[in-house]
C-alpha positions in Angstrom: 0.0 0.0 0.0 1.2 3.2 -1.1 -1.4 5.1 0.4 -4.5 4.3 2.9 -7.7 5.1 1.9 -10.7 5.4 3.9 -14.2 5.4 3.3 -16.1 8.7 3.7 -17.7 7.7 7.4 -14.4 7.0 9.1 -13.6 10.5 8.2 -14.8 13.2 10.7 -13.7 16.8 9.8 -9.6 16.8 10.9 -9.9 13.4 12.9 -10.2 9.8 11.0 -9.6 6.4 11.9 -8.5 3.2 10.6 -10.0 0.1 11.6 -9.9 -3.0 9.2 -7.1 -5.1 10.1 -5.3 -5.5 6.9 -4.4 -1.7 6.8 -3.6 -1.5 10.4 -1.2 -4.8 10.3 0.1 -2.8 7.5 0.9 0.6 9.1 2.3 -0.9 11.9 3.9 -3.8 10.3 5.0 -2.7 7.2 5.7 0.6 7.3 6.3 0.4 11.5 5.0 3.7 12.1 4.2 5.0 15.7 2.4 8.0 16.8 3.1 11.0 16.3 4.1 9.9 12.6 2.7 11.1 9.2 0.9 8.9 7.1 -0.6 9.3 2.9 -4.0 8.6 3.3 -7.1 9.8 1.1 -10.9 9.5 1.0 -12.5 6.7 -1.1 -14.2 8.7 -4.1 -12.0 11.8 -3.0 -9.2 13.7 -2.2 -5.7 12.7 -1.1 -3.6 14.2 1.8 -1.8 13.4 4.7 -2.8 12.6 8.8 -0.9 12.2 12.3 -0.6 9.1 13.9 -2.6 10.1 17.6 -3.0 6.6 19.0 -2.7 2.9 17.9 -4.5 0.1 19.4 -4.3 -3.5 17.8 -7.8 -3.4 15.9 -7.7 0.4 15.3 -5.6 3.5 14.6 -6.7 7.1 15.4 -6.1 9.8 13.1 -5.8 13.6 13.6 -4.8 16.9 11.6 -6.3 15.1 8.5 -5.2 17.1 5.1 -6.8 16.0 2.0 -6.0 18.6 -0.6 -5.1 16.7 -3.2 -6.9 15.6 -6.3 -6.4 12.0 -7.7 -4.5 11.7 -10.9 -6.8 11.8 -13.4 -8.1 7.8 -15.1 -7.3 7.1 -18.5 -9.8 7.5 -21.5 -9.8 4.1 -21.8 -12.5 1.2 -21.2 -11.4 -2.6 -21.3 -13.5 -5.4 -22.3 -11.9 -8.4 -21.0 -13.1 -12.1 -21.8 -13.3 -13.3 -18.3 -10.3 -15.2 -17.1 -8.7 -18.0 -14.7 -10.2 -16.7 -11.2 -6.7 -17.0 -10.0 -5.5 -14.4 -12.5 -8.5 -12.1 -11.7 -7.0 -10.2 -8.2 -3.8 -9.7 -10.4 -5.8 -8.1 -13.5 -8.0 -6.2 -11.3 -5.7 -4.5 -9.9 -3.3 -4.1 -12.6 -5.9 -2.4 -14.9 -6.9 -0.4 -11.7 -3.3 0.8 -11.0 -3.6 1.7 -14.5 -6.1 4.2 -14.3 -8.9 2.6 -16.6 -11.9 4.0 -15.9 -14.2 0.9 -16.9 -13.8 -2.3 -17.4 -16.3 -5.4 -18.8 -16.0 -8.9 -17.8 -17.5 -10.5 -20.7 -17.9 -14.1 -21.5 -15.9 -15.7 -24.6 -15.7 -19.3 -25.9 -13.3 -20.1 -24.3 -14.2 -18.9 -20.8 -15.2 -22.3 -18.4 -19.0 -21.7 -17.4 -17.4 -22.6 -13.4 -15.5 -19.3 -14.0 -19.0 -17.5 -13.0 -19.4 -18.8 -10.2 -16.3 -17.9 -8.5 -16.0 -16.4 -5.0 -13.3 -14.1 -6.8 -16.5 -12.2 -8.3 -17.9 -11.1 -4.8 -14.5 -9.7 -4.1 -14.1 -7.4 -6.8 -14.2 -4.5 -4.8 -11.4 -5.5 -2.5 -8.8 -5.9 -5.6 -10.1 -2.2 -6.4 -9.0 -1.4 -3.6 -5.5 -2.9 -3.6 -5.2 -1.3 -7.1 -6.0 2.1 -5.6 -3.8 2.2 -2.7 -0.9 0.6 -4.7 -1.0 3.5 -7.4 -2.0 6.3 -4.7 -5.7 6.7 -6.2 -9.1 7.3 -5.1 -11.3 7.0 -7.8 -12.6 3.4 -8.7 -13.2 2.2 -12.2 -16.8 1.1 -12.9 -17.1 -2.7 -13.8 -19.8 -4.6 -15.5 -20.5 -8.0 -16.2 -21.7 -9.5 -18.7 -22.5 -12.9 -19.6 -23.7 -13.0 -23.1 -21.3 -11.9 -25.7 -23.3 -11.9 -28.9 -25.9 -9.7 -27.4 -23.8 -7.4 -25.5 -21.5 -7.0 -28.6 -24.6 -6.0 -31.5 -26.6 -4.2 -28.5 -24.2 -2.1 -26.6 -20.3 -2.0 -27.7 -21.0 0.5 -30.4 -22.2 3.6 -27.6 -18.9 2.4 -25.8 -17.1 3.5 -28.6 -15.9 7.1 -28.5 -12.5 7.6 -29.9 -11.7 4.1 -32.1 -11.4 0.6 -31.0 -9.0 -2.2 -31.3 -9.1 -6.2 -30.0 -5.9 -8.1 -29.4 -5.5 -10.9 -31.7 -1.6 -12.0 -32.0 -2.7 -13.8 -35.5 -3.6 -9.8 -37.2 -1.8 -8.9 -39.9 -1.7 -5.4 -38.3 0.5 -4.3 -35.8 -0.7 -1.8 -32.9 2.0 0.1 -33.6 1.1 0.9 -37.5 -3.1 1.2 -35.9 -1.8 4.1 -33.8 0.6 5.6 -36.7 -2.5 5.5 -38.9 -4.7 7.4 -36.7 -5.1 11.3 -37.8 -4.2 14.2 -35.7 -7.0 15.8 -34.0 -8.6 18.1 -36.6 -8.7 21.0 -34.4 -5.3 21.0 -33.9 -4.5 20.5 -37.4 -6.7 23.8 -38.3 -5.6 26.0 -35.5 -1.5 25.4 -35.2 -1.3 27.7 -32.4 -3.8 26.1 -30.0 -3.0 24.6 -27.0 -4.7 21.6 -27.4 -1.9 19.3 -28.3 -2.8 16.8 -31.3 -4.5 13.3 -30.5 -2.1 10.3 -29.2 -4.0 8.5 -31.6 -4.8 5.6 -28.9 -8.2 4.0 -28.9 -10.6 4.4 -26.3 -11.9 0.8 -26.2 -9.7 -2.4 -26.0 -10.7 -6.0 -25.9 -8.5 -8.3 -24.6 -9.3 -12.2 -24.7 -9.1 -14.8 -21.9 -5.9 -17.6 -22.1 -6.4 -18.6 -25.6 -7.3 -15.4 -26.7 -10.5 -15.0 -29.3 -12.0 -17.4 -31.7 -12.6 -16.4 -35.3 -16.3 -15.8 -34.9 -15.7 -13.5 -32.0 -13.0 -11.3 -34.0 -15.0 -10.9 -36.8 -18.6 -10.2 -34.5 -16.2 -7.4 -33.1 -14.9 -6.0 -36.0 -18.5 -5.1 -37.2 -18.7 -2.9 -34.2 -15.7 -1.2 -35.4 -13.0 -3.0 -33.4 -9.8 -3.5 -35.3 -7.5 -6.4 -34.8 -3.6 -5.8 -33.6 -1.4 -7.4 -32.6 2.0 -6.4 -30.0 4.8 -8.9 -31.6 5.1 -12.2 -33.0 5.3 -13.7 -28.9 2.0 -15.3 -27.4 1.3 -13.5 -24.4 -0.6 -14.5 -21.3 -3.7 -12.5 -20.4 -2.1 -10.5 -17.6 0.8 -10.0 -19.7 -0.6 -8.6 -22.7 -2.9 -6.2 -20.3 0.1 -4.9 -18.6 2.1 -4.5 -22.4 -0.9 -2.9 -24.3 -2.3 -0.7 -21.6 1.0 0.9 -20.6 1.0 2.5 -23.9 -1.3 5.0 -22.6 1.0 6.3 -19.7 3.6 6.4 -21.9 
């Protein structure tokens, strides 16, 4: 945890307190910090700042001179569709994309995702690998998630409103690399007739990428995507696992 954040009720003007176990095993284990000490904390849905250390019991730390003045880095334009995986590699994808900064991401079902998947315990925790996402990257601001259990339906019904600023799928089989989809892309238009604005020209990144489960995307489910306007790329001639490939694609956008 690079931060502690707390939800708004355990928050009382310049006073706050921490009491679930895991963060106060970590402040005093990990970090062994004692009172009188400053800690990074923030508000869940907030701001970030700092507090004193006034007291610490074993099930519960006392805040005071709480400081949240600053604002959360700001999420990525970005929403990930992701073919439900392993429930093993969930937590680590969770919390990866939410270290990221995506601002929403879609569990959706794919051919190759086992039906037992669904009915993982790892779903009810989804909330709790936000959180370790949040705290690891010093954030405050949780993505939304959805999930969604029938792809045909969910990909003719509703991927084309999620589609703001171009689209791409991961396919390691594309004859088009991610690089050349982004060298392809024009420059923002306003840019291009006003030279002297600020607005800096378009990275060219999509706004929408779907990344497939181990195994990646059948043919059927490509081409059912690439109606919607979803473009296949690839990131290199190596197959990638699913945590892997989130990790290389979406670190394009803080680059």
């Amino acid at each position: 945890m690079n931060c502690i954040l707390l939800p708004a009720e355990n928050i009382v003007h310049e006073t706050a307190q921490i009491n679930t176990l895991l963060q106060v095993r970590h402040v005093t284990q990990i970090l062994d910090a004692k009172v009188g000490e400053s800690l990074k904390i923030g508000q869940i849905g907030g701001q970030l700042g700092t507090a004193i250390i006034e007291s610490i019991t074993q099930d519960c730390i006392q805040l005071r001179d709480v400081q949240l003045t600053i604002a959360p880095p700001p999420k990525l334009d970005l929403t990930v569709i992701l073919a439900l995986p392993r429930p093993k590699v969930l937590r680590r994808l969770i919390m990866d994309m939410t270290a990221l900064g995506v601002r929403h991401i879609i569990l959706i079902n794919s051919y190759r995702t086992q039906k037992s998947y669904w009915q993982s315990p790892m779903l009810e925790r989804l909330d709790e690998f936000v959180l370790e996402g949040l705290q690891q990257s010093v954030d405050t601001i949780a993505p939304s998630i959805d999930l969604k259990k029938r792809f045909k339906p969910f990909v003719e019904d509703e991927l084309a409103n999620l589609v703001t600023n171009g689209a791409i799928v991961a396919h390691p089989y594309s004859t088009q690399s991610f690089a050349q989809y982004i060298k392809k892309q024009p420059l923002d238009k306003l840019y291009l007739d006003h030279p002297d604005s600020k607005k800096p020209p378009v990275s060219g990144l999509p706004s929408l990428v779907c990344i497939g489960a181990e195994g990646g995307w059948i043919d059927y489910e490509i081409a059912l995507l690439a109606t919607q306007g979803c473009e296949p790329v690839h990131i290199g001639p190596r197959i990638l696992r699913t945590e892997a490939a989130v990790n290389a694609l979406l670190g394009q956008w803080l680059l």
